[in-house]
C-alpha positions as CSV (number, residue, x, y, z in Angstrom):
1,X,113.5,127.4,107.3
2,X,110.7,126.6,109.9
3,X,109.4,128.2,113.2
4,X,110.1,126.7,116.7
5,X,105.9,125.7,116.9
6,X,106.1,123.7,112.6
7,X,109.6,121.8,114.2
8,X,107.5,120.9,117.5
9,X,104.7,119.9,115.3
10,X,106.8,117.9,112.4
11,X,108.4,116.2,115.9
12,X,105.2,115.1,117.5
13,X,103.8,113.6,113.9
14,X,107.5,111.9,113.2
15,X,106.7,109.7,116.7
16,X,103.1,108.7,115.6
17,X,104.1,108.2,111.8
18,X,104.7,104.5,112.5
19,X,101.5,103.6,114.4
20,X,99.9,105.4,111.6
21,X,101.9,103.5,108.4
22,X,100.8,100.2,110.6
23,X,97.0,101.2,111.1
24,X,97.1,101.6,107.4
25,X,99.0,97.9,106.3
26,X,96.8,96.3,108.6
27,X,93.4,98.0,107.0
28,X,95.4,97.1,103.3
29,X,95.1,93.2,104.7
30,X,91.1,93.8,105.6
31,X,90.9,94.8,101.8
32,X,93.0,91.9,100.6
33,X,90.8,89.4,103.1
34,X,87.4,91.4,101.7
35,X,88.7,90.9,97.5
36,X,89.8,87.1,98.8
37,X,92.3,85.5,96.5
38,X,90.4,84.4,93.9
39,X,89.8,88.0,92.4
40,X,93.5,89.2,93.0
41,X,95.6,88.6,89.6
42,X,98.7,89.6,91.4
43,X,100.0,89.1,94.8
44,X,99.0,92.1,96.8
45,X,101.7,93.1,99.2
46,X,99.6,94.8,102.0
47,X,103.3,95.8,104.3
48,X,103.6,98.2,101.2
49,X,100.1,100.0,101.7
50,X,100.7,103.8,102.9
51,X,97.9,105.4,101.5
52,X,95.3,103.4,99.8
53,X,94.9,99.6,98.4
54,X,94.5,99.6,94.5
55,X,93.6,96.4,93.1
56,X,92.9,96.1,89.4
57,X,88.9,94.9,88.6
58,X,88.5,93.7,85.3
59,X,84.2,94.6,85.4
60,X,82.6,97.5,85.6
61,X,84.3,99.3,88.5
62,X,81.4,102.3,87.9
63,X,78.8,99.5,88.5
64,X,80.8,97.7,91.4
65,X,81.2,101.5,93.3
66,X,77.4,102.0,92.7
67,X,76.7,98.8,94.5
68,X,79.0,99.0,96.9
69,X,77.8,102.7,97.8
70,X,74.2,101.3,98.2
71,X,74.9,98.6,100.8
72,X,76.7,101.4,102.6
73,X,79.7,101.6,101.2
74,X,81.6,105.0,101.8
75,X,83.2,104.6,98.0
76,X,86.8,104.4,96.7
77,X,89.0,106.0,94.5
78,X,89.2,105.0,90.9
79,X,90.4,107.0,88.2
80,X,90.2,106.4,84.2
81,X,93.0,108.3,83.0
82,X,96.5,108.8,83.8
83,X,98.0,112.3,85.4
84,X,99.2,113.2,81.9
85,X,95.6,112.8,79.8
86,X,94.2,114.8,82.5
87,X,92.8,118.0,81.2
88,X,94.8,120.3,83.5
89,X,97.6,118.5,82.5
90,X,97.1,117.7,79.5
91,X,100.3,118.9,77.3
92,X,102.8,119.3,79.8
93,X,104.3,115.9,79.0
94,X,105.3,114.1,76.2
95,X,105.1,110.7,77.5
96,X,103.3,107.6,76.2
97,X,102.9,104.8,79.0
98,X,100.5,102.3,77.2
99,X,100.6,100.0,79.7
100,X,100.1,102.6,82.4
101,X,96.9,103.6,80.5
102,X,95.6,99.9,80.3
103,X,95.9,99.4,83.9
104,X,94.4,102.8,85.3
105,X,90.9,102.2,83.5
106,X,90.4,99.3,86.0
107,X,92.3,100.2,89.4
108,X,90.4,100.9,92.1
109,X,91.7,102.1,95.2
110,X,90.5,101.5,98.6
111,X,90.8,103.8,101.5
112,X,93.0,103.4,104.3
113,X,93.2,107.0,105.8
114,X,89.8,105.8,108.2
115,X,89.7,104.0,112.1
116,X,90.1,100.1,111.8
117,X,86.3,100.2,113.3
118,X,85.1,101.9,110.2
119,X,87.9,100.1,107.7
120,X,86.8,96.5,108.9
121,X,82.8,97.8,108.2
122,X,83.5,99.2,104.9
123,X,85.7,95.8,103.8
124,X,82.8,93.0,104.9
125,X,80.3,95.6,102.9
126,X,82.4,94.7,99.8
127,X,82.9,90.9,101.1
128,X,79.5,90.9,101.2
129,X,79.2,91.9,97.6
130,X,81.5,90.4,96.0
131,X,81.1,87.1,97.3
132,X,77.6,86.9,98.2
């Protein structure tokens, strides 16, 4: 059950939630055009982006954030474990995903949640790095 004012407010974000999914696909593509082609292993489908735009690195993703972070870089998201070898999770599951595991210590994900302004600054900083 919900209040009058939460069913107002759930109405007003349900008629901006499609502007919003497209802001974030189209700043999913500046990351895609910023990695260029040669360092995606897969086909990155950007219409799919709704939060953030994880591409798997095979160097040092530590070394890559610390670079991109000192060419003014606002950082991404990158995270070496699965949920279920995390700490506070740890033994609520018994599930083994190997390949799961393999993946995550190389996925980094890029932000989305940001003004196309700031997206397209942050993606030619990592152009910039990554190709020079």
């Amino acid at each position: 059950r919900m209040s009058e004012d939460q069913a107002d407010l759930g109405l007003i974000k349900l008629s901006i939630v499609h502007a919003a999914v497209e802001r974030r696909q189209f700043i999913g593509y500046l990351w895609q055009n910023a990695i260029g082609e040669a360092l995606q292993p897969h086909t990155y489908d950007a219409d799919n982006t709704f939060y953030s735009a994880a591409w798997p690195y095979d160097g040092d993703w530590i070394k890559l954030y610390q670079e991109f972070v000192a060419r003014g870089g606002d950082g991404f998201y990158a995270a070496p474990k699965v949920a279920y070898q995390e700490p506070a999770l740890s033994g609520r599951w018994s599930v083994y995903c190997p390949v799961a595991e393999a993946l995550q210590k190389s996925l980094v994900c890029f932000k989305t949640h940001q003004t196309i302004e700031q997206a397209q600054e942050q993606a030619d900083i990592l152009a910039r790095l990554i190709h020079g």
